[in-house]
N, C-alpha and C positions, 0 to 999 in steps of 0.2 A: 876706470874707477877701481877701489880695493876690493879684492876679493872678502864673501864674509865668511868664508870656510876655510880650514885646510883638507878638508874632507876629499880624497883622492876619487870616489867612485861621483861623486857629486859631480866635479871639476872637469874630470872627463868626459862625463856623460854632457855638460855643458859647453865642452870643445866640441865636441864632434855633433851636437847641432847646431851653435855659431858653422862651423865649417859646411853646414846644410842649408841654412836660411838666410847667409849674409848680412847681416845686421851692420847698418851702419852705425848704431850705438847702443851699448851695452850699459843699462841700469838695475843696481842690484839694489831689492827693496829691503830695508832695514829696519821698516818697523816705527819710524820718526812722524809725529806727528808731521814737523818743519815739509819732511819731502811728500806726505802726502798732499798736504795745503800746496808746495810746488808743482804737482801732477794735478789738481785741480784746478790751477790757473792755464795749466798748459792744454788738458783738456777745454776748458771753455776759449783761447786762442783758434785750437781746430775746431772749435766748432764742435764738437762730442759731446760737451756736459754744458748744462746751460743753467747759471744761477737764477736761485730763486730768490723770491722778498725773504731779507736775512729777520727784517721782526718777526715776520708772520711764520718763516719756515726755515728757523735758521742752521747753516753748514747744513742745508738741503740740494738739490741737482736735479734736472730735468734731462732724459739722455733718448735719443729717438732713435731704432735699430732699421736695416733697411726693412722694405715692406712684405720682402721674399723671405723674412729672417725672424720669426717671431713666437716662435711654437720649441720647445721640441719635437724634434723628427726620430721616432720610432722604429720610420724604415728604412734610415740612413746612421743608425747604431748598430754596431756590432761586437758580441763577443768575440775575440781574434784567441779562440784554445786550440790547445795540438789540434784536435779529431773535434767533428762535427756532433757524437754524442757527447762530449763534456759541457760543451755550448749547449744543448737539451732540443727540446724541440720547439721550446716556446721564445728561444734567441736566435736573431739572424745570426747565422755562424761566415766565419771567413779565414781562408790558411792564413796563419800569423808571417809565412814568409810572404805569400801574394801581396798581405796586406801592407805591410810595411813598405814594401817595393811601391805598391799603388800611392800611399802616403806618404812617401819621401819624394815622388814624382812630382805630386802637385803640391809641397812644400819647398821643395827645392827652389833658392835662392825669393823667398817670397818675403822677406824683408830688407829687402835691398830698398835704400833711403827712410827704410824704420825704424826703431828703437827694441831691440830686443831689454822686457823686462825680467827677473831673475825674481820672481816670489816663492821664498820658502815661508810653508806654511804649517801648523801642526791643527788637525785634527780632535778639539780636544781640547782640554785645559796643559800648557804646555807642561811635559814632564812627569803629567801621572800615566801608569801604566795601563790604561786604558787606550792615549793619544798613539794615535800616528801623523806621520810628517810626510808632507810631499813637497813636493818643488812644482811650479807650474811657471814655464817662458810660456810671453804672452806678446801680440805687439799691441797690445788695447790697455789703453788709459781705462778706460769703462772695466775693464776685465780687472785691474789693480785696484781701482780704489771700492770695487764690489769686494772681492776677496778681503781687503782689509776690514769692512763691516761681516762675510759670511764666515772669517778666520781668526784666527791667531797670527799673525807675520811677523817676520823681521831676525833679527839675529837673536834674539834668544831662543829662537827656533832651532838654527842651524845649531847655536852653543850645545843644545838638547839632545842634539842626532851626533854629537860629536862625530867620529869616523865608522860609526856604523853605518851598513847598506840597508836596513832597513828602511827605507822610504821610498814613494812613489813618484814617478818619473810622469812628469805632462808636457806634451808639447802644444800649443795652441796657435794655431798660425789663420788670420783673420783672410789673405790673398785676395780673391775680389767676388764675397759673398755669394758664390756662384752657387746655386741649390743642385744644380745637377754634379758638382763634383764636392759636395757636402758630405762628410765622413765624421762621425764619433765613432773610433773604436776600441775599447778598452782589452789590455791584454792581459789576463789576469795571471798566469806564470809567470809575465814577467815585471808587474808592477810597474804597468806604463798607462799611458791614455794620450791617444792623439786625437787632436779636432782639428778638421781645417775647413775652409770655405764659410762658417760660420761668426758673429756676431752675439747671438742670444745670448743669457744666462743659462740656461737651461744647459746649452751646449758648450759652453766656455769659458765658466766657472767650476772649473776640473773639480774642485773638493767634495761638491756638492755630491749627484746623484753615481757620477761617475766615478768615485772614491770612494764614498761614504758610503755608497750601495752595491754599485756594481763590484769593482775590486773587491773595497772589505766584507764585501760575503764572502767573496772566494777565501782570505784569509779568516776570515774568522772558522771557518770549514777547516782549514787547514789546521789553526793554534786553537781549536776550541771556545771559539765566543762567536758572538752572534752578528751580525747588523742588520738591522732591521725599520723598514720603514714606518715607524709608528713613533707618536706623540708622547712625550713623558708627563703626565700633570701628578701634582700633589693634591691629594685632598684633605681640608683640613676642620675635623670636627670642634664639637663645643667642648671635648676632653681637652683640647689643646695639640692633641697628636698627629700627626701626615702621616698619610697612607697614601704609597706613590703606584701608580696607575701604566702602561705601555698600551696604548690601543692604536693596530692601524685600521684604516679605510682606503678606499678607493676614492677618485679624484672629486668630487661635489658630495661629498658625503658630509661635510661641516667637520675636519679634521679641527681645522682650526679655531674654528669656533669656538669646541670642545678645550683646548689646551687653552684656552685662555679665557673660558671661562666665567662669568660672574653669576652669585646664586642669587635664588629667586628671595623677594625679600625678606620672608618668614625666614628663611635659612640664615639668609645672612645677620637679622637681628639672633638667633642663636648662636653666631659664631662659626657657621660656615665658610670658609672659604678657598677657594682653589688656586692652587700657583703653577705656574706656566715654569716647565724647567725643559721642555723643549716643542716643538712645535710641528717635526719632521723625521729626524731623524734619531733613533734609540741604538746604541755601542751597549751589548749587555754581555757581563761575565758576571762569573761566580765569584762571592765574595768567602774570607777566612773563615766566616761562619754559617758557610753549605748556601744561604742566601744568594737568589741572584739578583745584582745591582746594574744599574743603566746611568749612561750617560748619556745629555744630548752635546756629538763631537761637532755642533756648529755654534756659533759666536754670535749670530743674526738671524731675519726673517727674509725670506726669498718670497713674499705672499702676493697673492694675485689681487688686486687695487677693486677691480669692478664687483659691486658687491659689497665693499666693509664700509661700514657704517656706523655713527653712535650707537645704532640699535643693535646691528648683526652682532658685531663687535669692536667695542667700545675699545677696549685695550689694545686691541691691533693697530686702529686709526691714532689713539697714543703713541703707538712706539713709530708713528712715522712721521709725526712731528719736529726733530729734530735729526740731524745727520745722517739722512734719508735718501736713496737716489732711488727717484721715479722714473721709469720706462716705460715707455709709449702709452702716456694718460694724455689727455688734454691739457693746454697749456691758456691759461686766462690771465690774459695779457693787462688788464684792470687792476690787479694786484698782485699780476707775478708770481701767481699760485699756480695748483694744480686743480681737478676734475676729472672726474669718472661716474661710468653709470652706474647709478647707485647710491654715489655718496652721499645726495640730496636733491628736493627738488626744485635745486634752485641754480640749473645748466647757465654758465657762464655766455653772453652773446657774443660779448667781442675775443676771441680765442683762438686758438690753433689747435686743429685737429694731432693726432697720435702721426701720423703724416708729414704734419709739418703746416699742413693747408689750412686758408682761414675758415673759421668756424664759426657758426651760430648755433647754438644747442637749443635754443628758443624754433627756431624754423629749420633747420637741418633735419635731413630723415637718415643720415647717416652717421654712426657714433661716433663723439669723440676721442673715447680710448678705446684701444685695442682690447675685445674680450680675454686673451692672455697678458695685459699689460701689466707690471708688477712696482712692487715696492721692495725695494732693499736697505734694511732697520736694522739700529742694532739693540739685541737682545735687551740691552741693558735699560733701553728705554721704557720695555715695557712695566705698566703700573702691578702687574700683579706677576713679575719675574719670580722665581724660585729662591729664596736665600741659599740652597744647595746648588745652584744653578753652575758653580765653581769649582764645586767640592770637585778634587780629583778621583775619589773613591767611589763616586756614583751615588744612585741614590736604590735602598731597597724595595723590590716589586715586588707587591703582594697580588696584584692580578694583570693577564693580560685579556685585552679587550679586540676583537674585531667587531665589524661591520659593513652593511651596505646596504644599499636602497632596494628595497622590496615592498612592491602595492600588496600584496595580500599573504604573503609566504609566510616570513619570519617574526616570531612575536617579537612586542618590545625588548626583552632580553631574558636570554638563557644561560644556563652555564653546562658544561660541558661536563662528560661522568668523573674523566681522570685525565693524567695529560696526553694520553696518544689519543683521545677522544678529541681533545681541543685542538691537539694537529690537525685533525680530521676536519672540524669546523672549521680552522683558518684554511684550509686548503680548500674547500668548497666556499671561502668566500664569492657572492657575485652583488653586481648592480642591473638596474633596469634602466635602460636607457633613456632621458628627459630630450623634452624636446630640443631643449640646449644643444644635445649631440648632432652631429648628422645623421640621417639615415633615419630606420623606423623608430617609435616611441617602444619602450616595455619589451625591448630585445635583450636576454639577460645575457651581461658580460663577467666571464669568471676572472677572476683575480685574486691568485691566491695572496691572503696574509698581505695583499694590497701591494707585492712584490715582481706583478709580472713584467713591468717594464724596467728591472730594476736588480733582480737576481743574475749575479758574474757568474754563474753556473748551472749547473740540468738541474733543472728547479725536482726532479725525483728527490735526487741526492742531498739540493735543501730541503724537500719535509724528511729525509733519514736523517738529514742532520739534526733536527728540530726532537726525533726520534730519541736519538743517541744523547743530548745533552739531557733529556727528560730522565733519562736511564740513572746519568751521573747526580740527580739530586733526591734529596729525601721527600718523600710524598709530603711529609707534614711543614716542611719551608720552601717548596717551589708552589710560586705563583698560582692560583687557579687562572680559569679560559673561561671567557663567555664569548655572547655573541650580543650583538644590541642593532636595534633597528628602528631608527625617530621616524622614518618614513612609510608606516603601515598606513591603507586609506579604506576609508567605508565604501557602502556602496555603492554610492554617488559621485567616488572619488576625491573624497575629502579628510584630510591627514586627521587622523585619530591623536595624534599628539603633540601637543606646544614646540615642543623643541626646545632649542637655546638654553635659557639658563636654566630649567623645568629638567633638561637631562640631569642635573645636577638627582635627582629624586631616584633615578637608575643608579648612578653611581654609588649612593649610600645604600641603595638595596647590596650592588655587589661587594662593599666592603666588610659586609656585615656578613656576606656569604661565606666571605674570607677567612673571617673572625669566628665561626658559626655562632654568631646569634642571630641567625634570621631563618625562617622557614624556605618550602617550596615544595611546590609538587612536580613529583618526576611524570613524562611525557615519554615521547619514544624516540625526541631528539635531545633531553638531557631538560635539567632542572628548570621548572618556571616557576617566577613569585608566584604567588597566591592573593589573590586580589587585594587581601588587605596590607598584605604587606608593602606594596607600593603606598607612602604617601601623599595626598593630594591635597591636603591642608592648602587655602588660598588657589587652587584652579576650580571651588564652588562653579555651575558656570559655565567653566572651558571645556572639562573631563570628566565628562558624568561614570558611575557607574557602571553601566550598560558597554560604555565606550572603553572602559579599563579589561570589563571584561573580554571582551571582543578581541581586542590589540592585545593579550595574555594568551588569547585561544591558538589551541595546535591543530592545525587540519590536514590528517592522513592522508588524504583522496589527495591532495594540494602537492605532500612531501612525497607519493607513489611517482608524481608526475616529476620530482625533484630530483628524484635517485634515478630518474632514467637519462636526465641533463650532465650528473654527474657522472656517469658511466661512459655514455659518450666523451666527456670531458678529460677524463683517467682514462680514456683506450690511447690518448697521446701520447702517452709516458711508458714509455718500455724499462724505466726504470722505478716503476709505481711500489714504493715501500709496502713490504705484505701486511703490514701494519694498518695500512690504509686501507687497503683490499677487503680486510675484514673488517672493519668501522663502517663500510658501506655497507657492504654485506647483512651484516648486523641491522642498521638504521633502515634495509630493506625490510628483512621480516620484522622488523617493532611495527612501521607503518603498516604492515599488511594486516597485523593485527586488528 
């Protein structure tokens, strides 16, 4: 088939792993509707992709991974840097010579009678300066026509990268899903990512966390910009005006909820509204006017099925109604749809388990989707997308948001004194553990800035970096920091706050923080509303007084026991920014006060 480059570093790099994995056919993706409709037919022929009712779910797919195959694996990633301190101490690290050696052993000759695919992809909207480009050889149908919903493809990719080496090398090599010799290793000097033994998205959809996080940290470290695992939403008052938001969380904290958003309906009869301009992943640089702006450099939603709901979120269960592939949900065979727990209570009887196996969800004690099963949507479907969702120039951030799950700790939300302060809050992010997890309940896990399985570097060196870009902007046009927390519980163990679209009510408190027209009283972990400042118009009821108050309150005894968690936490990092050293320092004697 014709090459779609003349691009030399490309070409070669793509000889010499044909000359690796023996491919008995070589297809180069170009971005065609025609050939992806061709690789969807060819997929459902093996058996891979399985149509679904075209009225009820139409150019939807139903795709089933093996059983061993289903998660990402944490402890089969690696960062592959010179020296075991660049990798940090929170990455498995491995010699990038070892490594490659071990990974071209069990690649070697592993597509013989397969189809080597060639996807160039861009990161991005193609050709603004924001994007990057990678290439990922794949021999999985399922791996191509995901990329074509989580990416940009095809040759106006490659036309874009013309004969620069700037871009990213992936090899993906599926062999015989063997978990014991299951390898993601990402090498971030050298702008590669190998995966082999694998099947999942998680693991073999290169662009995603393996590009878009692991890698482009390293490079954004390197050119000065960011990437970062956080949400981008718009919010958009009765002024008419967007105020664009970056918040991340750790994994069950309602990231997505959040990004896509609907307000509660007082709000929305005044003209509230929130737009979804990404969902995961935040690309942020400085813009001409000292402003920093963010892109989301994916194309689609990678979102986990069990769980969304008209209620959860409305707009998600949207954008997966059309041109959609489902992975390991239930298959109900009565109408050729799908299922998941969660979606209603109305479990399909005659069906196929995530498995494959027949199902009855009526009498079954066993799920029919798998609780990591996912949906792969493309952005564009969602009802309350971004109109900037495109723009190459990104969109301006006036604050950044973390969070995570805490029974008693953290109030509903804070804001941070200045930005080495709010390093300091995103670096002591943590979660308590739900029964969902394995292991005990209310075991607190740190995660920084929601980046710990996800930083291509000694995550020290990412909060100096986060340090260092703070330095290069002006106090009065970079972003402020908070902290926010839907999950505080009384004493009976009973969530003090709505959630869902009711966070919308946090959100205007912080833009208003932004803007300074809103109060707060200082505490000894940084700014908290003032009771009245939050509104509660229409939760009469839900959020009494007492309960605002409560979920507002700061308790020293609580943060004594907190700065001894984080201490322990920072004695990891032997590259602990002194910056941070005193942040905690400080936040010690305020509570001892």
């Amino acid at each position: 088939m014709e090459k779609l480059t003349t691009n030399k570093s490309v070409l070669d790099w793509i000889e010499d792993k044909i000359a690796l994995v023996k491919p008995d056919n070589i297809v180069w993706i170009d971005g065609s509707e025609a050939q992806i409709e061709a690789l969807r037919a060819e997929g459902m022929r093996t058996g891979e992709m399985i149509k679904l009712n075209e009225e009820l779910l139409p150019d939807c797919y139903l795709h089933r991974t093996a059983v061993n195959d289903v998660a990402r694996v944490e402890a089969r990633t690696f960062i592959c840097a010179p020296t075991k301190e660049e990798a940090g101490p929170t990455n498995n690290w491995m010699d990038p010579a070892e490594a490659y050696k071990m990974l071209y052993d069990i690649a070697r000759d592993s597509y013989k009678g397969r189809t080597m695919y060639i996807i160039p992809y861009s990161m991005g909207p193609v050709g603004s300066k924001f994007s990057k480009i990678g290439i990922e050889l794949t021999d999985s149908i399922y791996v191509v026509l995901n990329m074509a919903i989580m990416t940009r493809t095809g040759k106006a990719v490659l036309d874009a990268l013309g004969d620069s080496n700037d871009w990213v090398r992936g090899l993906h090599c599926k062999c015989q899903i063997d978990e014991e010799k299951r390898y993601i290793c990402q090498f971030p000097q050298d702008n590669t990512i190998i995966s082999v033994n694998s099947g999942y998205g998680g693991n073999v959809l290169l662009g995603k966390k393996c590009f878009a996080l692991r890698i482009a940290s390293y490079q954004g470290k390197q050119e000065g910009w960011q990437a970062e695992h956080m949400l981008i939403l718009g919010l958009q008052r009765p002024d008419g005006k967007i105020r664009y938001i970056c918040a991340a969380f750790p994994s069950a904290c309602g990231k997505t909820n959040l990004a896509m958003l609907i307000p509660p309906e007082g709000y929305y009869k005044k003209g509230y509204r929130v737009w979804c301009v990404g969902d995961d992943i935040s690309w942020i640089r400085k813009g001409p006017d000292g402003r920093l702006y963010a892109i989301n450099p994916e194309n689609g939603f990678f979102g986990v099925a069990p769980g969304t709901n008209e209620k959860s979120n409305p707009n998600a269960l949207a954008s997966t109604r059309q041109g959609t592939i489902f992975t390991n949900v239930a298959h109900n065979l009565d109408n050729n749809t799908v299922w998941w727990e969660g979606l209603d209570k109305n479990p399909p009887e005659n069906a196929m388990d995530w498995t494959g196996k027949p199902w009855n969800g009526k009498t079954s004690d066993v799920k029919g989707a798998h609780p990591n099963s996912r949906f792969t949507a493309p952005a564009k479907n969602c009802p309350c997308i971004s109109s900037e969702f495109e723009n190459p120039d990104g969109v301006p951030i006036s604050a950044f948001v973390f969070g995570g799950r805490r029974a008693k700790l953290a109030p509903l939300v804070y804001q941070s004194r200045d930005w080495n302060h709010g390093v300091f809050v995103g670096s002591i992010v943590a979660s308590e553990t739900t029964a969902a997890a394995a292991g005990a309940v209310g075991v607190v896990r740190r995660d920084p800035m929601a980046m710990l399985p996800f930083c291509g570097y000694n995550m020290g060196d990412y909060w100096q970096h986060w340090i260092d870009i703070g330095k290069t902007l002006d106090p009065e046009k970079a972003p402020k920091m908070f902290n926010v927390n839907w999950f505080r519980k009384d004493a009976d163990g009973n969530f003090l706050w709505p959630g869902f679209g009711d966070n919308l009510r946090v959100l205007d408190w912080i833009i208003d923080r932004c803007e300074g027209t809103a109060d707060a009283e200082e505490t000894a972990i940084g700014f908290v509303p003032r009771k009245e400042d939050i509104n509660l118009e229409g939760l009469e009821g839900v959020v009494s007084d007492a309960q605002l108050e409560e979920i507002l309150s700061v308790d020293n005894a609580l943060w004594k026991d907190e700065v001894a968690g984080i201490e322990e936490f920072y004695a990891k990092f032997d590259r602990l920014p002194p910056v941070l050293k005193a942040e905690l320092e400080d936040l010690k004697a305020r509570v001892a006060e």
